[in-house]
ZADO-1210 file (C-alpha; in nm, 4 decimals, padded with zeros to 6 digits):
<atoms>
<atom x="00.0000" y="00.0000" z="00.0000" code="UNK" pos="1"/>
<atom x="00.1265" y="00.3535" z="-00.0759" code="UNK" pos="2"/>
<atom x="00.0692" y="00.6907" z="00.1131" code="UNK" pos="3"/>
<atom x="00.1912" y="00.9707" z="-00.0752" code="UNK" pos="4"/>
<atom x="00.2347" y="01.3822" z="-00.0013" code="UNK" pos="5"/>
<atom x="00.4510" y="01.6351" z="-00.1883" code="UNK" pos="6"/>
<atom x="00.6658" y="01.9421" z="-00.0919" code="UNK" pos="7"/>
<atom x="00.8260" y="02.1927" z="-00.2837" code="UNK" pos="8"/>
<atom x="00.7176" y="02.0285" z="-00.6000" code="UNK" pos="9"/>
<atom x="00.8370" y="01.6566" z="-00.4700" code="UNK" pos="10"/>
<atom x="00.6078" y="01.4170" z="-00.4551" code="UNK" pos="11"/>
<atom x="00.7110" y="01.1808" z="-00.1539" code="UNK" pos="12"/>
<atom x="00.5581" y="00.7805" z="-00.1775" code="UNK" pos="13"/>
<atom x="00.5645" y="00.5909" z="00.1089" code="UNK" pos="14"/>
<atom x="00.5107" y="00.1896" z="00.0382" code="UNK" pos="15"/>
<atom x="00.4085" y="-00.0370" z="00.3148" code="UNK" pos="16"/>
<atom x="00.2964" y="-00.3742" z="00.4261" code="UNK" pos="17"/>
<atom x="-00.0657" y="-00.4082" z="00.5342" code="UNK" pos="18"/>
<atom x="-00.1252" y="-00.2848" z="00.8948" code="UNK" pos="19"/>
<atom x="00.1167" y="-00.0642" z="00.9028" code="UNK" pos="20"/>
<atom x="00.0041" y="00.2608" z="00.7735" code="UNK" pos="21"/>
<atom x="00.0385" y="00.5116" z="01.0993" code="UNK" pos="22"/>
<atom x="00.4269" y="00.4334" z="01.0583" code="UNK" pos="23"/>
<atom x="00.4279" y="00.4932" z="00.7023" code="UNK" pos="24"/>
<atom x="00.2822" y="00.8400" z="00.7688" code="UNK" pos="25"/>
<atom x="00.5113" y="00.8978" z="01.0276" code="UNK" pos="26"/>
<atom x="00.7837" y="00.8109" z="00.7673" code="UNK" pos="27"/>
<atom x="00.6128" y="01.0787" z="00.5653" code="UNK" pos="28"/>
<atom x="00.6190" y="01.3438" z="00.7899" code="UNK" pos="29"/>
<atom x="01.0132" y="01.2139" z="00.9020" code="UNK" pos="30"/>
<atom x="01.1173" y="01.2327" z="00.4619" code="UNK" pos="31"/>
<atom x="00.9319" y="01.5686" z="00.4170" code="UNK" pos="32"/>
<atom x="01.0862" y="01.7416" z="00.7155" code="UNK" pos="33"/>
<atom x="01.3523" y="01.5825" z="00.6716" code="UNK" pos="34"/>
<atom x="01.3892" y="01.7114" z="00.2756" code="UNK" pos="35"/>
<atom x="01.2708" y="02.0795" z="00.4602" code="UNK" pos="36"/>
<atom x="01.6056" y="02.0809" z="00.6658" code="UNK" pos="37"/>
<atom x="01.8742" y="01.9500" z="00.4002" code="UNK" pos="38"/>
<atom x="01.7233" y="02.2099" z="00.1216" code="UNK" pos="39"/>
<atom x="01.7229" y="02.5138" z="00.3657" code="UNK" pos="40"/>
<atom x="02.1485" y="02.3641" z="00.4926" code="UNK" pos="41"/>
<atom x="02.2975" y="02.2253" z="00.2149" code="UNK" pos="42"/>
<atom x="02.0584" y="02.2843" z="-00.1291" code="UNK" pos="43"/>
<atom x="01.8136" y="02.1649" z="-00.3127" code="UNK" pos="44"/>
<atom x="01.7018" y="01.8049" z="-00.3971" code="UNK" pos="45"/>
<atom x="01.6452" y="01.8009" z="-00.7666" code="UNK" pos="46"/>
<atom x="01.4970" y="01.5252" z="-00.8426" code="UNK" pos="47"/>
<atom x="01.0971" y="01.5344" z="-00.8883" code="UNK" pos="48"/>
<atom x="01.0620" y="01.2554" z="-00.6888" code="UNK" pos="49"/>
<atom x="01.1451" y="01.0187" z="-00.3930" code="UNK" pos="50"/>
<atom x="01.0017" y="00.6746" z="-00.2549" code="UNK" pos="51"/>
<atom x="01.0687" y="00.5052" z="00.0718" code="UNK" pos="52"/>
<atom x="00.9603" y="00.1189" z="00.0512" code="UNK" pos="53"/>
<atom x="00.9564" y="-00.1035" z="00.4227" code="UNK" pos="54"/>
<atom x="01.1163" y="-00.4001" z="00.2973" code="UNK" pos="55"/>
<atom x="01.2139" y="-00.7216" z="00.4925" code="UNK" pos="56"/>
<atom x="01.6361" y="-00.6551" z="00.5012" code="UNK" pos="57"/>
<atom x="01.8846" y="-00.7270" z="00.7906" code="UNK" pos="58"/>
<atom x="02.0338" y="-00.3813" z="00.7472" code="UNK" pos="59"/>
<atom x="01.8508" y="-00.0852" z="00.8873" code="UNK" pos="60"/>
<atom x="01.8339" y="00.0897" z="00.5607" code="UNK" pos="61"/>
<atom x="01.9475" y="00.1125" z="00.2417" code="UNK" pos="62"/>
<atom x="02.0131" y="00.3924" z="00.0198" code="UNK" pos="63"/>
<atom x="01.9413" y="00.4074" z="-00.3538" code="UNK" pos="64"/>
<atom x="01.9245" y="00.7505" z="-00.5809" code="UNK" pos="65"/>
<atom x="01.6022" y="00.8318" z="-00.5588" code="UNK" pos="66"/>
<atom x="01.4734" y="00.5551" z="-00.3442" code="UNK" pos="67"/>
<atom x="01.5421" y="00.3992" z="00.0249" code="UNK" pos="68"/>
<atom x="01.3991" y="00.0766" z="00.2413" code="UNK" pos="69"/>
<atom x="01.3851" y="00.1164" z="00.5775" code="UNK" pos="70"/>
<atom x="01.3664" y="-00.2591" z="00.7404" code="UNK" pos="71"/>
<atom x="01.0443" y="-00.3689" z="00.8291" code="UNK" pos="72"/>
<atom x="01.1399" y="-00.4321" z="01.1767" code="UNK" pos="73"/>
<atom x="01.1179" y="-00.0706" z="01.2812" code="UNK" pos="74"/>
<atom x="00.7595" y="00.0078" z="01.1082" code="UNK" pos="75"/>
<atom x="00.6252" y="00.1480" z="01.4503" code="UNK" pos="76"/>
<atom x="00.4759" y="00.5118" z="01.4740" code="UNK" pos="77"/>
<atom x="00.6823" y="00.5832" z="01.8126" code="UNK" pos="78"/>
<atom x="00.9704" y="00.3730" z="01.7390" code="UNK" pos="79"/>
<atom x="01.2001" y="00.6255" z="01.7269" code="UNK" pos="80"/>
<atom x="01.4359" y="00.3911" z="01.4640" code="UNK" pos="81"/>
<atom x="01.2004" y="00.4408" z="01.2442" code="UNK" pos="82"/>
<atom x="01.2498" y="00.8663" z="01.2329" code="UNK" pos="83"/>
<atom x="01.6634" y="00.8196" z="01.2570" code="UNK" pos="84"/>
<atom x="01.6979" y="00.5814" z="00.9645" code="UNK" pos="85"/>
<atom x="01.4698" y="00.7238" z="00.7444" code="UNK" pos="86"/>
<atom x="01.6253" y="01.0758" z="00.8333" code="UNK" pos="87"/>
<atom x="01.9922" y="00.8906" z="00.7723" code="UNK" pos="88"/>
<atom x="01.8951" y="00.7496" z="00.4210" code="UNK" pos="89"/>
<atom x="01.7043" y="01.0748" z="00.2985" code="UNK" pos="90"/>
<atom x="02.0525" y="01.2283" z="00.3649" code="UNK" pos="91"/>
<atom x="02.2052" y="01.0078" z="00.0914" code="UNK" pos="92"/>
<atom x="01.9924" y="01.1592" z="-00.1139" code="UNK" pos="93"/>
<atom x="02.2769" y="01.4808" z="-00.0795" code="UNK" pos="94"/>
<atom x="02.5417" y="01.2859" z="00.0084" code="UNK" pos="95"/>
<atom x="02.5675" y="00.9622" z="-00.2072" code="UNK" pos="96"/>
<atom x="02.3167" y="01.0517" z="-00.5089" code="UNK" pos="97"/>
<atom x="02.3658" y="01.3597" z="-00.5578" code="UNK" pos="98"/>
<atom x="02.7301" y="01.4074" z="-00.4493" code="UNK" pos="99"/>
<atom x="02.8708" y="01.0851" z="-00.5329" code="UNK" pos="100"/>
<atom x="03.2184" y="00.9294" z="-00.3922" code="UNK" pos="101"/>
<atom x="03.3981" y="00.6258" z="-00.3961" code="UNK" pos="102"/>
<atom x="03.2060" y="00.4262" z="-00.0965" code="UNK" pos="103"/>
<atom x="03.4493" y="00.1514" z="-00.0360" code="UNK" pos="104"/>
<atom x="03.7918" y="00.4280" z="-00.0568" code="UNK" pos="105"/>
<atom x="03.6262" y="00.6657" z="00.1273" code="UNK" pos="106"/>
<atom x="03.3226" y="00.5257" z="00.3411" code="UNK" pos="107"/>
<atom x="03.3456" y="00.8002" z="00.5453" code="UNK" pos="108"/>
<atom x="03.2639" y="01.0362" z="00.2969" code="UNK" pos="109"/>
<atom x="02.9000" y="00.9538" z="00.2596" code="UNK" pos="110"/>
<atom x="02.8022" y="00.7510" z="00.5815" code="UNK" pos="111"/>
<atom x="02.9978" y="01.0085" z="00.8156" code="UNK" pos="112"/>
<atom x="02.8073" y="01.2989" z="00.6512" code="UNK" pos="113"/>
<atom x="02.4893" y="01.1555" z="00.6696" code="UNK" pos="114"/>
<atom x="02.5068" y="01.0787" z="01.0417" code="UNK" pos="115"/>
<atom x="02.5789" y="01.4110" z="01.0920" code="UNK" pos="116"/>
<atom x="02.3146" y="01.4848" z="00.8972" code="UNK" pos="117"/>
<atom x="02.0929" y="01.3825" z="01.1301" code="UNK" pos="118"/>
<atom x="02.1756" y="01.5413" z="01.3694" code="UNK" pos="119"/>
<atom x="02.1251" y="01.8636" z="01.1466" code="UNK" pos="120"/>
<atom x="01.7752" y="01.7484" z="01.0882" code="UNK" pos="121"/>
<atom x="01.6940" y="01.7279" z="01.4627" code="UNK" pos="122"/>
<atom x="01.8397" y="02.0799" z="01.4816" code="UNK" pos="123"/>
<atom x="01.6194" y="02.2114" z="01.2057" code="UNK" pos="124"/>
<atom x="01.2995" y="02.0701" z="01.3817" code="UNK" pos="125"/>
<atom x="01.3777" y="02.0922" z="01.7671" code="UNK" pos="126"/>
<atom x="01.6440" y="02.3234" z="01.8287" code="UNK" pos="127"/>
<atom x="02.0020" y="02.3118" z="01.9388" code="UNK" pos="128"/>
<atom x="01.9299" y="02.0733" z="02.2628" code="UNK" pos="129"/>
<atom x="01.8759" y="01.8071" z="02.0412" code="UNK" pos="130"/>
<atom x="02.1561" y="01.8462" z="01.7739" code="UNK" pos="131"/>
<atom x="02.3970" y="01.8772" z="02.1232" code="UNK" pos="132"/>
<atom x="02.2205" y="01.5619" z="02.1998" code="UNK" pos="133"/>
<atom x="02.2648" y="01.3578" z="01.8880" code="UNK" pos="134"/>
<atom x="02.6034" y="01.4782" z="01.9077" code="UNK" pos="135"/>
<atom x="02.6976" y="01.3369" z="02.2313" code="UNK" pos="136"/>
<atom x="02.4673" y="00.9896" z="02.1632" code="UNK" pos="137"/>
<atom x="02.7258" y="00.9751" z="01.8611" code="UNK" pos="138"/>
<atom x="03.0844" y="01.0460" z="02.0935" code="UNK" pos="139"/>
<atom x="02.9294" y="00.7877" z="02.3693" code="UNK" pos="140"/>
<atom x="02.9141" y="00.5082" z="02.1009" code="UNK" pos="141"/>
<atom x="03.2561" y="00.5510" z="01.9799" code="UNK" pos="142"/>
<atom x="03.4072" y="00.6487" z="02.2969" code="UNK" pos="143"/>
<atom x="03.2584" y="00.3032" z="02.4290" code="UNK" pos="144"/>
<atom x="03.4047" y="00.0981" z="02.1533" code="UNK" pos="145"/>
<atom x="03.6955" y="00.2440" z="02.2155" code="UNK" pos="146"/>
<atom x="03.6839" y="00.1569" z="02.5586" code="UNK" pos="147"/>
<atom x="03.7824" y="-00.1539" z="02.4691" code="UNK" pos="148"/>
<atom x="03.9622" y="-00.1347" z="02.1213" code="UNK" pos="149"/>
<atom x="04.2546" y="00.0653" z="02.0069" code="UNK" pos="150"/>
<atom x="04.1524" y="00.4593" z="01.8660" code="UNK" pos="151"/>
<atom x="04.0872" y="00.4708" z="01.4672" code="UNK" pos="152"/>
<atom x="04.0853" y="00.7003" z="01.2295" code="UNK" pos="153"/>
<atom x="03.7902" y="00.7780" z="01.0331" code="UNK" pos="154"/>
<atom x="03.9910" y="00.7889" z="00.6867" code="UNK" pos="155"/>
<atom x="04.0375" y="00.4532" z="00.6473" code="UNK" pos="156"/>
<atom x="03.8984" y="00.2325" z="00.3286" code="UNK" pos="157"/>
<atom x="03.6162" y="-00.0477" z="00.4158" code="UNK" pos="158"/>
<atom x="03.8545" y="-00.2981" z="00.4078" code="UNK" pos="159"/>
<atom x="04.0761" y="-00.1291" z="00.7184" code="UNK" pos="160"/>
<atom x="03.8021" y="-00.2365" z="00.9645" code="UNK" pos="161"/>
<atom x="03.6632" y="-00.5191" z="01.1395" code="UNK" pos="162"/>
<atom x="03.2567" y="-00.5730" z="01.1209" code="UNK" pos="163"/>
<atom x="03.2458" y="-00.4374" z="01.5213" code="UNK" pos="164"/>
<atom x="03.4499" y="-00.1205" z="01.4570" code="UNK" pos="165"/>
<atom x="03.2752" y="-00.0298" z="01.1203" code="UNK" pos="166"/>
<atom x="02.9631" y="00.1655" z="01.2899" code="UNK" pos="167"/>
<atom x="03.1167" y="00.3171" z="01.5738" code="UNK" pos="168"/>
<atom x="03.4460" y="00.4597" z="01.4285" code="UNK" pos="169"/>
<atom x="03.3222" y="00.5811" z="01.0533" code="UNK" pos="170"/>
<atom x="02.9587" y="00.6751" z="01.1125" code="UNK" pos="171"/>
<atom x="02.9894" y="00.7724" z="01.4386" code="UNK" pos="172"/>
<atom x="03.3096" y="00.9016" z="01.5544" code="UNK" pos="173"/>
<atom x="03.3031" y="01.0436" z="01.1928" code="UNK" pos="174"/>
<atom x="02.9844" y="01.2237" z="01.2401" code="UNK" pos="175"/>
<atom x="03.1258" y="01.3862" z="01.5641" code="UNK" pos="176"/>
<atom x="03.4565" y="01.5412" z="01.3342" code="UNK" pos="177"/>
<atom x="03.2305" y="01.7489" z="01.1041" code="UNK" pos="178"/>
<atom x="03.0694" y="01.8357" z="01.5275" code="UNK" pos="179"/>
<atom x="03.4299" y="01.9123" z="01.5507" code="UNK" pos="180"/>
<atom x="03.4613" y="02.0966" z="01.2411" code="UNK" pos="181"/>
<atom x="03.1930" y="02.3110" z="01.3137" code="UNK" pos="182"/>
<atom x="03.3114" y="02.4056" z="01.6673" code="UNK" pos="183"/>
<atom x="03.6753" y="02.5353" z="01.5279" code="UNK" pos="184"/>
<atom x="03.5030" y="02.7091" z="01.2241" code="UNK" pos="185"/>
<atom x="03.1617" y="02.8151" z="01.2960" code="UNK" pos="186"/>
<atom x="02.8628" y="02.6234" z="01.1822" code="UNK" pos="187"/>
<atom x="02.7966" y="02.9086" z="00.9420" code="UNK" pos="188"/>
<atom x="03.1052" y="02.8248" z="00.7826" code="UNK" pos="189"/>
<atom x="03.0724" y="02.4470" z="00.8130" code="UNK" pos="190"/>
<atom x="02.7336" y="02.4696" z="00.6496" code="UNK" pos="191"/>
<atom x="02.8671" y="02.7460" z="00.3404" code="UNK" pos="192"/>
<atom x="03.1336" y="02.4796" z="00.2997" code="UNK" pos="193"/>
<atom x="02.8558" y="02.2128" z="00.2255" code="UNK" pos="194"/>
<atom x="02.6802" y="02.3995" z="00.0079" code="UNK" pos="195"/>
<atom x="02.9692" y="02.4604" z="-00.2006" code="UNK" pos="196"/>
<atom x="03.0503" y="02.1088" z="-00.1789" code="UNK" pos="197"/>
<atom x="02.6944" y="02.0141" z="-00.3124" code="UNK" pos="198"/>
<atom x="02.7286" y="02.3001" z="-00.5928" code="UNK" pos="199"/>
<atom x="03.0697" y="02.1958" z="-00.6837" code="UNK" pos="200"/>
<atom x="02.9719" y="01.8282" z="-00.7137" code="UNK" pos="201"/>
<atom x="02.6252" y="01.7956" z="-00.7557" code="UNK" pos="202"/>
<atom x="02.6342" y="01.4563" z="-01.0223" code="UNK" pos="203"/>
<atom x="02.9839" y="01.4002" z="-00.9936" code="UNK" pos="204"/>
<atom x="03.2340" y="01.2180" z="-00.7984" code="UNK" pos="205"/>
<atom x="03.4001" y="01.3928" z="-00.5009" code="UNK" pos="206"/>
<atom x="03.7061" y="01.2756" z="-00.2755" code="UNK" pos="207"/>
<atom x="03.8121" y="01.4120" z="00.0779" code="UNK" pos="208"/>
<atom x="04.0409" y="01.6714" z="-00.0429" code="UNK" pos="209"/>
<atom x="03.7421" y="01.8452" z="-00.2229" code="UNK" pos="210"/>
<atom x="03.5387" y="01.8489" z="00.0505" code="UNK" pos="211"/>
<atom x="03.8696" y="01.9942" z="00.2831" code="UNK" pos="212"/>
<atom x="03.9346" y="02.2559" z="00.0222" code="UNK" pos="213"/>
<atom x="03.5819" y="02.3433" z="00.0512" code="UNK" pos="214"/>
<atom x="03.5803" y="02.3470" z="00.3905" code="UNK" pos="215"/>
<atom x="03.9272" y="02.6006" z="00.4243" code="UNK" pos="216"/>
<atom x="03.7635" y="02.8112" z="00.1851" code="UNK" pos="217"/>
<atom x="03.4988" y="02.8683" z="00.4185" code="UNK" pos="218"/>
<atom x="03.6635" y="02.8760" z="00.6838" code="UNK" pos="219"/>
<atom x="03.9377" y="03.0733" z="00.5419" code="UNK" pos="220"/>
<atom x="04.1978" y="02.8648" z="00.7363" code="UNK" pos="221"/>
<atom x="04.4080" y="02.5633" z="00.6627" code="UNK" pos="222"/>
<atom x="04.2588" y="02.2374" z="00.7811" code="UNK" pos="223"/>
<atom x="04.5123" y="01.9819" z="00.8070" code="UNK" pos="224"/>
<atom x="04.5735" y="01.9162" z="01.1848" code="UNK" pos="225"/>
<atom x="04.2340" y="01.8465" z="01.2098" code="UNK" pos="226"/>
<atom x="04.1920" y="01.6208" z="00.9152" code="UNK" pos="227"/>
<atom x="04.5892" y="01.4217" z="01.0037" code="UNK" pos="228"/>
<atom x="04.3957" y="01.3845" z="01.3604" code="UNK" pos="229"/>
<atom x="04.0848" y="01.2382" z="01.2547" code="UNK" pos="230"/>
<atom x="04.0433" y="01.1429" z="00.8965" code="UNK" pos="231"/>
<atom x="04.4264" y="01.0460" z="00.8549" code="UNK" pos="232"/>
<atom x="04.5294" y="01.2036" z="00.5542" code="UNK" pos="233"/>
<atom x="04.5321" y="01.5802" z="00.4515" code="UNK" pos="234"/>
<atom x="04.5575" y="01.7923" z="00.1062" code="UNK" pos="235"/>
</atoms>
């Protein structure tokens, strides 16, 4: 079954399994605000149209241009999964579809952005509590893993980590450097930096150093200490 609404000229679909249709318009209201925030931060989506299926997968979510499943096991109104990995895989949209990247050189490029993302989106709807918040849910999951596994980088290509520090160390810990990034620059900056990022790249394929060139530019300052710290590698 489908539910379907439309902003800014997007028409959102929504396709679920019988039963199941307040969490598919909870999904709506999660992909439409969540479309709201990442237009007014980083630009425009440009596509006339997206669709989020529940599907019956083992991952949380999967992201597709133009298209996401969010796992069937999370198709609850209040389970508050459901609003976090739909929110996540909308961000692909930006980072992924739109800006695309090598995913298994750079993981981090993509998954650590969108993370962040969301915690962006819960800005744009709630306020600044809850981007702190998602912020410091993100540090205690690394900071735990780390608690009982040797510090990594974020940099590092899929192959450089084990299953268990996959999660913590490149979506989390790497969602909590562009936290970082924004505390030494501004999040004015931060955000004029992803803009240009989007603009620069929109349907092509970006690396790190783009998005740390457009990030000094910004900022107006070199970058690299941070980036040797925390991705690993620097322009």
């Amino acid at each position: 079954e489908t539910v379907s609404g439309t902003v800014e000229d997007i028409r959102i679909n929504i396709h679920y399994l019988p039963d199941h249709r307040p969490a598919a318009e909870a999904a709506l209201t999660f992909t439409i605000d969540a479309i709201n925030a990442f237009t007014e931060y980083y630009g425009p989506y440009v596509y006339n149209e997206l669709d989020v299926v529940e599907t019956h997968t083992a991952a949380g979510g999967i992201e597709y241009p133009g298209l996401i499943v969010v796992a069937s096991d999370f198709w609850e109104a209040d389970d508050f999964f459901l609003q976090v990995i739909t929110v996540h895989e909308v961000a692909h949209q930006w980072w992924y579809s739109m800006v695309g990247n090598d995913q298994v050189t750079y993981p981090w490029l993509d998954e650590a952005l969108t993370d962040y993302s969301v915690a962006q989106y819960f800005r744009y709807i709630n306020g600044d509590e809850w981007y702190e918040g998602t912020i410091q849910n993100f540090a205690e999951q690394f900071t735990n893993y780390e608690e009982t596994a040797p510090a990594e980088q974020i940099g590092e290509p899929t192959s450089g980590y084990t299953q268990e520090a996959y999660a913590p160390i490149v979506y989390r810990k790497g969602a909590f450097f562009f936290h970082i990034i924004s505390e030494t620059i501004g999040m004015p900056a931060l955000l004029e930096a992803l803009q240009t990022y989007l603009a620069s790249y929109r349907y092509g394929i970006a690396t790190a150093f783009d998005l740390q060139t457009a990030m000094e530019a910004a900022a107006g300052q070199e970058l690299d200490e941070l980036f040797l710290e925390w991705v690993g590698y620097s322009n």
